[in-house]
C-alpha positions, -999 to +999 in steps of 0.1 A: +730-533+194+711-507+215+714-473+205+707-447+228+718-417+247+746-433+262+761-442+228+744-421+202+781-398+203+796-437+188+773-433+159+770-397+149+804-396+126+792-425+108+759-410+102+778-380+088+803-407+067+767-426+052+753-389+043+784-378+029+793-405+005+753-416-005+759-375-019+792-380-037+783-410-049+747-395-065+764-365-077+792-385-097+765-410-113+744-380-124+772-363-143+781-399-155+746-397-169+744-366-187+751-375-221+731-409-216+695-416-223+691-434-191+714-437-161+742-459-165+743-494-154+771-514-137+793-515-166+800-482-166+829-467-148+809-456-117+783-483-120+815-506-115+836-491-090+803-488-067+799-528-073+826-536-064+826-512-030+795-526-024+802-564-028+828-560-004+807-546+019+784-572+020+818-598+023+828-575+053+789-575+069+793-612+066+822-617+085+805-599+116+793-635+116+832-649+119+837-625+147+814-629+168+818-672+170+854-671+163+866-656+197+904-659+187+898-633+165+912-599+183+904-579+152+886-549+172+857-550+196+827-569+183+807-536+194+830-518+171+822-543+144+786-540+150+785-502+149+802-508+114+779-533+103+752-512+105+759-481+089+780-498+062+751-520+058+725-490+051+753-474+029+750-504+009+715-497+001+726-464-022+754-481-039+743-509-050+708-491-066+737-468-081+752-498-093+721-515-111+710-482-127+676-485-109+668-513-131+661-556-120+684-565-149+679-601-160+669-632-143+703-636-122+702-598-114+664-599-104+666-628-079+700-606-065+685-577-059+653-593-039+680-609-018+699-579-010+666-556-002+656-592+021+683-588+039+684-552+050+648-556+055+656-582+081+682-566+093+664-533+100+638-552+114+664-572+138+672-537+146+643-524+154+635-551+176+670-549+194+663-514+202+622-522+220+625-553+231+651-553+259+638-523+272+602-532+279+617-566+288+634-544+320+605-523+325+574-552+324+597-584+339+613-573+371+617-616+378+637-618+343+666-642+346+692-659+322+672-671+294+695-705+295+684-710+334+644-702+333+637-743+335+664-745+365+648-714+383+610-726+379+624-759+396+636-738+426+598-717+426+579-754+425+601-765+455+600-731+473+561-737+470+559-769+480+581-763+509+555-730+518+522-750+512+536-782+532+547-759+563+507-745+564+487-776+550+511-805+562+532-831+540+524-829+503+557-843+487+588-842+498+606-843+461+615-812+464+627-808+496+667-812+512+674-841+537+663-821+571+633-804+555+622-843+544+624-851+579+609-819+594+576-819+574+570-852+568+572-863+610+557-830+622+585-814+633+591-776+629+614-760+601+637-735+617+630-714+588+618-711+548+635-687+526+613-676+495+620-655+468+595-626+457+595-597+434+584-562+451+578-528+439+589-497+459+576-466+437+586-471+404+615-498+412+609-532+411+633-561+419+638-595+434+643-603+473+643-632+495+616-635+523+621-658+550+592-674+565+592-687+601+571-718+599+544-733+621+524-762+630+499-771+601+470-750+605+434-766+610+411-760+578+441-751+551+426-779+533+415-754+501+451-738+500+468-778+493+436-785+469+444-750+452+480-758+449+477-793+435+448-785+410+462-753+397+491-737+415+517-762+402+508-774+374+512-737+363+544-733+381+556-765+363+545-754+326+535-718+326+514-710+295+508-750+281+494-757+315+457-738+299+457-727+335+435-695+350+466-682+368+477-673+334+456-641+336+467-620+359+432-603+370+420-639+370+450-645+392+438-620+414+403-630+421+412-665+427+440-659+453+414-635+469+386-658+470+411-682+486+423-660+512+383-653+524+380-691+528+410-692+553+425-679+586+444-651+584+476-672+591+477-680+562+475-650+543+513-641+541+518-678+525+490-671+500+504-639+494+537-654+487+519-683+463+506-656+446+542-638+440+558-666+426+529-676+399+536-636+385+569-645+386+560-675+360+541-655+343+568-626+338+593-657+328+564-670+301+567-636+290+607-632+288+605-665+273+585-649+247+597-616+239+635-636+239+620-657+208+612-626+192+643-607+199+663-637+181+640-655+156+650-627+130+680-637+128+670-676+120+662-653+083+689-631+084+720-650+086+709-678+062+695-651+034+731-628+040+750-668+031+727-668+002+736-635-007+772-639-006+770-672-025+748-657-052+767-624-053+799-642-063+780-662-090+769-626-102+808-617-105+818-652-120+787-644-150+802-609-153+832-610-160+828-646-178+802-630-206+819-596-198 
């Protein structure tokens, strides 16, 4: 849930609502407390009410869970629900110290309250994350794509290389390639043309095009460019950051495609050039890759310790009013 400009207006009242009642809710224990050597505990009249406020918070933060998988649910927007879930899940935090007096309690108690303060921990965390990561993920990988489809779309950059370096070197495999491309390269005939996606950057704007390539007879003494492309060139398109390969640096990148550009003709340069495009691109998809595991591993903590939570909390209820 990305708050910003555009929807800070959304959040505002229930800033006010969190402020509001974390005051109410102080002031009333503090009078409950005047008579009382220490602050009261969750037996007492306000101790109890805000236990029981804040337990069925926590049931309510839990079903954000339930809404979001069960889609036959048309119980408000889910971005409604998530707005809710995290303001009622910070106002937790004050009623629920309320609640225990500011003391662990017993053993049952103890272990309750480290899972509650766990999960808002991870939560805010999650939150945190949700708020930097997407944005630097728009800013630093103008090639970013649907996470689901990054292994479908390097297939289509090893084949759009191959297809490149076969045009300027001759045949190298023909895996990759359609039915009249097979035929073209591998007898020597021309390709009437070779579309290639890139990523360019016009001022401050970057973003994806397609660059069609008019290619021509092999050219004589391209031999480095296929020896590049075998050794390194595809064995990083075809596994990024486990191939151990130097085009996973880009100033590395640099001097190598540079070097390899002195050793050959300058017909060759736009091809090199467009080599060169689509190993950043696997780079900036080893790097969505990346900052897509962080932006969700919290929540391989968070949901399991907020079932835990629930399950424990109603244990905590059952002893209560059991031994009450």
């Amino acid at each position: 849930m990305l708050i910003d400009r555009r929807n800070l207006a959304r959040h505002w009242p229930w800033l006010v609502f969190l402020i509001l009642v974390t005051i109410a809710a102080t002031v009333w224990h503090s009078l409950s407390s005047r008579n009382a050597s220490n602050w009261p505990g969750g037996g007492s009249p306000s101790g109890l009410t805000f236990g029981i406020v804040g337990g069925l918070l926590i049931l309510f933060e839990f079903a954000l869970w339930g809404r979001k998988k069960v889609r036959s649910w048309r119980i408000g927007r889910v971005q409604d629900w998530m707005i809710a879930h995290i303001w009622l899940g910070l106002l937790t935090i004050p009623l629920l110290l309320l609640h225990t007096g500011f003391r662990w309690g017993g053993s049952l108690s103890t272990v309750l309250l480290i899972l509650f303060l766990s999960v808002i921990a991870s939560g805010i965390w999650g939150l945190i994350l949700q708020q930097v990561l997407p944005t630097r993920m728009l800013h630093q990988i103008p090639a970013e794509t649907i996470h689901s489809q990054i292994d479908r779309v390097v297939r289509f950059m090893i084949a759009d290389a191959r297809r490149l370096v076969s045009t300027i070197c001759g045949p190298i495999s023909a895996d990759f390639l359609d039915e009249t491309e097979k035929r073209a390269i591998l007898h020597g005939l021309p390709v009437s043309h070779l579309t290639v996606g890139a990523v360019q950057t016009v001022g401050r704007v970057q973003g994806k095009i397609l660059i069609t390539q008019v290619p021509h007879a092999a050219i004589p003494g391209s031999e480095p460019l296929s020896v590049l492309y075998l050794n390194s060139i595809e064995p990083y398109l075809l596994s990024g950051n486990k191939s151990q390969s130097p085009l996973i640096l880009p100033n590395k990148s640099a001097l190598i495609f540079q070097e390899l550009k002195k050793k050959l003709s300058p017909e060759t340069h736009d091809a090199i050039s467009l080599l060169e495009n689509l190993c950043d691109q696997r780079r900036q998809l080893d790097r969505q890759r990346q900052l897509h595991h962080w932006l969700h591993l919290w929540l391989i903590i968070h949901v399991p310790l907020s079932a835990g939570l629930v399950v424990l909390m109603l244990f905590h209820i059952w002893i209560a009013l059991k031994y009450r």
